[in-house]
C-alpha positions in Angstrom: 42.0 165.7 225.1 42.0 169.2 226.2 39.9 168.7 229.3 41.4 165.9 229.8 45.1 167.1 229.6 43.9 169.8 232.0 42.6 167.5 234.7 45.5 165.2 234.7 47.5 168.3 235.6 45.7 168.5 239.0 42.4 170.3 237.9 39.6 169.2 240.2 37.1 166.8 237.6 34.3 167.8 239.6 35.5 171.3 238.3 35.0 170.3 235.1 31.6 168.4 235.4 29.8 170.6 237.3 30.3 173.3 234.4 29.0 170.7 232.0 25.8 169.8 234.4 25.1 173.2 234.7 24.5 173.6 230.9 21.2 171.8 231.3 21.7 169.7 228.4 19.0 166.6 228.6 21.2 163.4 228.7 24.7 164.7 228.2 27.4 162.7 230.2 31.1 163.0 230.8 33.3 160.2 232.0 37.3 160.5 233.3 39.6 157.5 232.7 43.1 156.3 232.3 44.0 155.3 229.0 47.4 154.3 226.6 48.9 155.9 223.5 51.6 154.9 221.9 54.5 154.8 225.0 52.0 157.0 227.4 49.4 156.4 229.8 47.3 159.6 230.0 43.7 160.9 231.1 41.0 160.4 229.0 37.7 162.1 228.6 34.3 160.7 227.6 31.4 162.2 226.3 28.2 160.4 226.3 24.7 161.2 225.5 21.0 159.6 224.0 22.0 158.3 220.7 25.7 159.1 220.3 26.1 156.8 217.0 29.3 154.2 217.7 32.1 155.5 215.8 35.5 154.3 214.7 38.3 156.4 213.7 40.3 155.5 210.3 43.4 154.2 210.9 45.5 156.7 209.2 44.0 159.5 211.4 47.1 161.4 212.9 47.4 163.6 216.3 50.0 165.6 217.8 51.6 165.5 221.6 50.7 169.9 221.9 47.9 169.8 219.3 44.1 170.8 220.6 42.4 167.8 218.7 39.4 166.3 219.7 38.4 162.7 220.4 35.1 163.3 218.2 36.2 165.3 215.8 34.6 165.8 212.2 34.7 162.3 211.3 30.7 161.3 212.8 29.5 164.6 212.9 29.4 165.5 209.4 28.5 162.1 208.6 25.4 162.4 210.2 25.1 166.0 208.5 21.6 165.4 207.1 20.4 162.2 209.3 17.4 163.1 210.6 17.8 161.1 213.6 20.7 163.1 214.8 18.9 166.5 213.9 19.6 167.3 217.9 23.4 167.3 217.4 22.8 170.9 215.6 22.0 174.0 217.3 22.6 177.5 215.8 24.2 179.9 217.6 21.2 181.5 219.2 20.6 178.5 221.0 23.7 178.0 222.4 24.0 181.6 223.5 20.9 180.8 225.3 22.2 177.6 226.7 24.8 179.7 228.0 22.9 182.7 229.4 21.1 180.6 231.3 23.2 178.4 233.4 24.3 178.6 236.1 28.3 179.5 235.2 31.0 181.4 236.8 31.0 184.8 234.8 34.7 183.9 233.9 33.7 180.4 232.4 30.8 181.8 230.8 32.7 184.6 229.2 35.4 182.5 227.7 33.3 179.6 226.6 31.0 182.3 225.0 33.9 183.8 223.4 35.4 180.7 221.8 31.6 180.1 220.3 31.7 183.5 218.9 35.1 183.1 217.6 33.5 180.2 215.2 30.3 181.8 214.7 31.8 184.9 213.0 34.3 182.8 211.1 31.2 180.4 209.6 28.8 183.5 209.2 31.6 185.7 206.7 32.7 182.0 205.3 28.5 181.1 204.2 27.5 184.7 204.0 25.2 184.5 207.1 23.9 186.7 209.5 26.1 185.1 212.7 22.8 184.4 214.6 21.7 181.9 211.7 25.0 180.2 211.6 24.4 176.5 212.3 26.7 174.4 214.2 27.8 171.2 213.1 30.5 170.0 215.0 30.8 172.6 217.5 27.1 172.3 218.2 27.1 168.7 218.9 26.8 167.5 222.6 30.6 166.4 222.7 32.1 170.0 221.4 29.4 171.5 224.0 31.5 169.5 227.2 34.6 170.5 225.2 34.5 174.0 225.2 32.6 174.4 228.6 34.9 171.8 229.9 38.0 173.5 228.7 36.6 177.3 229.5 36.2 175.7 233.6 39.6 174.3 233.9 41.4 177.5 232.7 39.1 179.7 234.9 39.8 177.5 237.4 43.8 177.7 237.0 43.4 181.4 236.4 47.3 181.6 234.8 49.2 184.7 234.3 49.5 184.0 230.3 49.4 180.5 228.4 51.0 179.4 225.3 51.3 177.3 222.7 53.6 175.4 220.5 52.7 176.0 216.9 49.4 174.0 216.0 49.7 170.6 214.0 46.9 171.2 211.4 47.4 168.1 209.3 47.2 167.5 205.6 44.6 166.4 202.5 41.1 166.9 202.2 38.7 166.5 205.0 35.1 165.8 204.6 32.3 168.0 205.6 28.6 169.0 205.4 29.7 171.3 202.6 31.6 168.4 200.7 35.1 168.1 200.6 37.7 170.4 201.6 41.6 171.0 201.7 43.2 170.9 205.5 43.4 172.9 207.5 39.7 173.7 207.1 38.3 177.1 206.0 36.9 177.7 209.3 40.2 176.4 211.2 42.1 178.3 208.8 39.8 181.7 209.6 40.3 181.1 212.9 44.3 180.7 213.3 45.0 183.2 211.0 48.5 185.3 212.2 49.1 182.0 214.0 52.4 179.9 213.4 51.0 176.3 212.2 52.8 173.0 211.2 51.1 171.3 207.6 52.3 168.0 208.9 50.4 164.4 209.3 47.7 163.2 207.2 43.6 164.3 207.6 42.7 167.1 210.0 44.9 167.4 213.1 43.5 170.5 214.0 39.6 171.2 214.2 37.3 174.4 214.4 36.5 173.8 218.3 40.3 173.8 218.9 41.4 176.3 216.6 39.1 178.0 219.0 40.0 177.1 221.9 43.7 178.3 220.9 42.4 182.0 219.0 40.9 182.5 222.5 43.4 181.8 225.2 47.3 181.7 224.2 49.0 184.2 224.8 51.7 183.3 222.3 53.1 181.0 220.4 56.6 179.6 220.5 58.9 177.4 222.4 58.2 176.7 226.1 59.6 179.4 228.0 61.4 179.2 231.0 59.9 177.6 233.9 60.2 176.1 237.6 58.1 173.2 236.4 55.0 172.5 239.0 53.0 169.8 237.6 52.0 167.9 233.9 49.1 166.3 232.6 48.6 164.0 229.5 44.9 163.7 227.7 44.6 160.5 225.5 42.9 161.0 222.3 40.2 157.4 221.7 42.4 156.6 218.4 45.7 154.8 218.0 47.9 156.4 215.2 50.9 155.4 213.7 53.3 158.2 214.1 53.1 159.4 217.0 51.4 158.7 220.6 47.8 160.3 220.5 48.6 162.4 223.4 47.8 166.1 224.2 50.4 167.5 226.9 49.6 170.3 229.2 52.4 172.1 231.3 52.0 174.1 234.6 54.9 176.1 236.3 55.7 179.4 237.3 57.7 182.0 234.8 61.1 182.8 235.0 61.5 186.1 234.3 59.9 187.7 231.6 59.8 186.0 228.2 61.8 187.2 225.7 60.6 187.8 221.9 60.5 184.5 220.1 63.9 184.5 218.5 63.3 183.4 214.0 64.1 180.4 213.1 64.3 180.8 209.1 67.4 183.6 208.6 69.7 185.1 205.7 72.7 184.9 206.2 74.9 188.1 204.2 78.1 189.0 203.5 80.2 190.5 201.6 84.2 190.6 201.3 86.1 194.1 202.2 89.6 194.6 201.1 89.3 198.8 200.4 87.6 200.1 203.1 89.3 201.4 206.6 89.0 199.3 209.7 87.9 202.4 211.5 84.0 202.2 209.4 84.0 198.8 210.5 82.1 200.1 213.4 79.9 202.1 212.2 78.6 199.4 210.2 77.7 197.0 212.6 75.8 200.0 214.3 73.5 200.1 210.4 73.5 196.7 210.2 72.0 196.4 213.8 70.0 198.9 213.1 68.6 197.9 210.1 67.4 194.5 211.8 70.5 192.0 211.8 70.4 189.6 214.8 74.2 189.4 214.6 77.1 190.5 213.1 81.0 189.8 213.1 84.1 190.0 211.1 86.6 187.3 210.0 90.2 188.4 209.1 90.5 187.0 205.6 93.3 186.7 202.8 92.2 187.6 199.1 94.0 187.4 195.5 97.9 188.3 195.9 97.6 188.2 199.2 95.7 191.2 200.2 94.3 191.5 204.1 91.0 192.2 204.2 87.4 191.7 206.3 84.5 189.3 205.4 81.5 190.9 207.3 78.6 188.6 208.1 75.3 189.9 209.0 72.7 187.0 210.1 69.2 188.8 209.4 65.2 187.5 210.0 64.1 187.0 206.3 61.4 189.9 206.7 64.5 191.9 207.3 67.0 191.1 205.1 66.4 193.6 202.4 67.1 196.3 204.6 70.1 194.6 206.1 71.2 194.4 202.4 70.5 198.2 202.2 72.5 198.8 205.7 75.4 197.0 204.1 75.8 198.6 200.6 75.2 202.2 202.5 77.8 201.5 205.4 80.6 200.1 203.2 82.5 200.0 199.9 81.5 196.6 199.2 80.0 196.3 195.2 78.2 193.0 195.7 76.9 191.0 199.0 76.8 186.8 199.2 73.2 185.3 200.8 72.1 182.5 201.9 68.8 181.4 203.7 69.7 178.8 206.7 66.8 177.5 209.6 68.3 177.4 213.3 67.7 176.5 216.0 67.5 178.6 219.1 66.5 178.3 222.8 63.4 180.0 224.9 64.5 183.1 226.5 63.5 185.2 229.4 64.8 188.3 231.3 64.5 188.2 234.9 66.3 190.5 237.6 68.5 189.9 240.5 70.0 191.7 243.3 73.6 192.6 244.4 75.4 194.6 246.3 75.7 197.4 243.3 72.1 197.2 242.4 69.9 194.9 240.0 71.1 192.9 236.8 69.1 191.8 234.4 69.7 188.1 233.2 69.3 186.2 230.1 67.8 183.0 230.9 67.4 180.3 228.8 65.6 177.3 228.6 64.6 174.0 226.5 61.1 172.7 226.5 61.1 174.7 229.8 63.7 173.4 231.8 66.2 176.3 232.6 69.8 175.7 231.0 71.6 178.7 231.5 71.2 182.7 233.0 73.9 185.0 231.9 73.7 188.5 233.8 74.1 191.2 231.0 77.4 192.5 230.7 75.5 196.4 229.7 74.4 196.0 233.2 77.2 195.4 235.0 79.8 197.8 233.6 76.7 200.8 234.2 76.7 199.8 237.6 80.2 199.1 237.9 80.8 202.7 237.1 78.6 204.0 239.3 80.2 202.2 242.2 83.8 202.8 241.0 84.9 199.3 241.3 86.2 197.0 238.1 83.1 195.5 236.3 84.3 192.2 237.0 83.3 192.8 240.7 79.9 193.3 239.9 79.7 190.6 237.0 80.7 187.9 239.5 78.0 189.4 242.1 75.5 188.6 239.2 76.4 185.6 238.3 76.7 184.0 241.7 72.7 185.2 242.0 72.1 184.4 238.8 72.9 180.6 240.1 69.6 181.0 242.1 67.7 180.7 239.0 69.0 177.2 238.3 67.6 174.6 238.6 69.4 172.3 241.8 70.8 169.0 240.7 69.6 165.6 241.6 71.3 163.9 244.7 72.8 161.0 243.8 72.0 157.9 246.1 74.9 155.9 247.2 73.7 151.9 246.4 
């Protein structure tokens, strides 16, 4: 789905096939087609070879649109773990390295297909207590993860991008079966390999496999929302199985940055706060400074009304969970407050960027931002503007409408309409 995804997007096949052929693997073929899932019509990618046992996926076998799940999978490989008739669907690791020393590969394809077969080599050798040359591949050995990873190691050489990302990996849920017996989604060695990385335990079986868990440890970038973009081209790879909740589609998005992407804002937050009636107004900011400080990713006051009608403050502090305690700490240190309210909330937020324009003062940074890569908005910042405002000795409003009127540039033009 990968490969496929990647071709649909305008990578040459021949790209793709000749990096397969020049493996030198006796019989191994690779097909491109068009095929439907769910609502979309997308590329698909076959892999055939001397043997390959007919196989059909269970029906409640789930996918996801931006998960790296392959048409193969687990499913006939470890089924076939100890068939004796399939023996040449398992090569250890020296054997591949040797299949990939010597053919005939760009050095870039070479080095990043050898790196996602390293990736899993390590993870079985410390997960079986191996030395990682004796590690024997199972799936990832087999001739359709060979055209995977090769496949998937051209394309991106052949794209060469600036960075690549991700949305967070479906990895499924329940128990898969393997060579080893059963085991609990993800997998140990998909788990090994995506650790640090943001996943999704949605779906039912394994969404997410070792060969892409490897394919992800070894080429985003990041992981987060799509940032924004000046969209150039998108490709769809069609898994061979038809789920039920949700099109078995793998989507692949080219375009050129906007800017630079911002951190990945957090989703999960605290929200504190705490009610001031005895404290003076003139601490109030001084305590936004601690509470910033201290890791709050806003803060503001409301003018409230308490018991017999005192005026006072309610200060709100919204805060990533890893740091609310010292937000907490930043609040009982900064005011007179004996007790602070909390309250965990999920948001949601937009993909951000920086980029820079010119005007007649000097540059301005903007805020861009942007859902599933489509550019919404770009706000100069206002920091910016007084600085050079000042240095020009003209109102900053001069030099705030300069930026925005650039900042318009970054837009993205609307649609004509045609008159009927």
């Amino acid at each position: 789905m990968a490969v496929a995804a990647l071709v649909d997007a305008g990578v040459p096949s021949a790209v793709v096939q000749r990096a397969i052929a020049a493996m030198g693997v006796r019989g191994l073929r690779t097909i491109f087609g068009r095929r439907t899932r769910g609502a979309y019509v997308g590329r698909s990618f076959d892999v055939t070879w001397p043997g390959k046992p007919k196989h059909r996926a269970p029906k409640h076998a789930h996918a996801h649109e931006h998960e790296l799940e392959h048409a193969h999978a687990h499913a006939h490989d470890h089924a076939h773990a100890h068939d004796h008739a399939h023996a040449h669907d398992h090569r250890d690791y020296a054997e591949i390295k040797r299949l990939l020393t010597r053919a005939r590969l760009d050095p870039d394809v070479r080095a990043l297909a050898g790196d996602m077969f390293a990736r899993i080599a390590e993870v079985e050798a410390a997960l079986h207590g191996k030395k990682v040359a004796q590690v024997t591949f199972h799936e990832v050995g087999a001739y359709d993860s060979i055209a995977d990873v090769v496949g998937v190691a051209a394309a991106i050489a052949h794209l060469a991008p600036a960075s690549i990302g991700s949305l967070p990996p479906v990895v499924g849920t329940g128990v898969v079966r393997t060579a080893h017996g059963p085991v609990p989604v993800p997998a140990p060695a998909t788990a090994a390999l995506l650790a640090g990385v943001p996943i999704l335990p949605e779906g039912q079986g394994e969404l997410t496999t070792p060969t892409g868990a490897a394919i992800l440890a070894a080429v985003v970038d990041r992981f987060g929302p799509l940032p924004p973009m000046r969209l150039r081209a998108v490709g769809y790879g069609a898994g061979t199985r038809e789920l039920s909740d949700r099109a078995n589609v793998l989507r692949v998005t080219l375009g050129d940055l906007v800017g630079e992407p911002d951190v990945a804002a957090a989703t999960d937050v605290v929200l504190i706060e705490a009610n001031l009636d005895d404290m003076s107004p003139q601490l109030v900011g001084p305590l936004f400074d601690g509470l910033f400080e201290a890791g709050a990713v806003d803060v503001w006051s409301t003018p409230i009304l308490m018991k017999k009608g005192r005026p006072a403050l309610q200060i709100s502090a919204l805060a990533p969970s890893a740091a609310s305690t010292a937000v907490e700490r930043a609040f009982f240190a900064g005011s007179t407050t004996l007790g602070l309210r909390r309250r965990a909330l999920d948001r949601v937020v937009l993909a951000r960027s920086f980029a820079k324009v010119a005007t007649p003062y000097g540059e301005v940074r903007i805020k861009v931002a942007a859902l599933d890569g489509q550019v919404l908005g770009a706000q100069p910042e206002f920091e910016d503007c007084r600085r050079l405002a000042a240095r020009a000795g003209v109102a900053a409003r001069e030099v705030l409408s300069a930026a925005a009127a650039a900042a318009r540039q970054l837009l993205p033009r609307p649609a004509r309409s045609r008159r009927a």
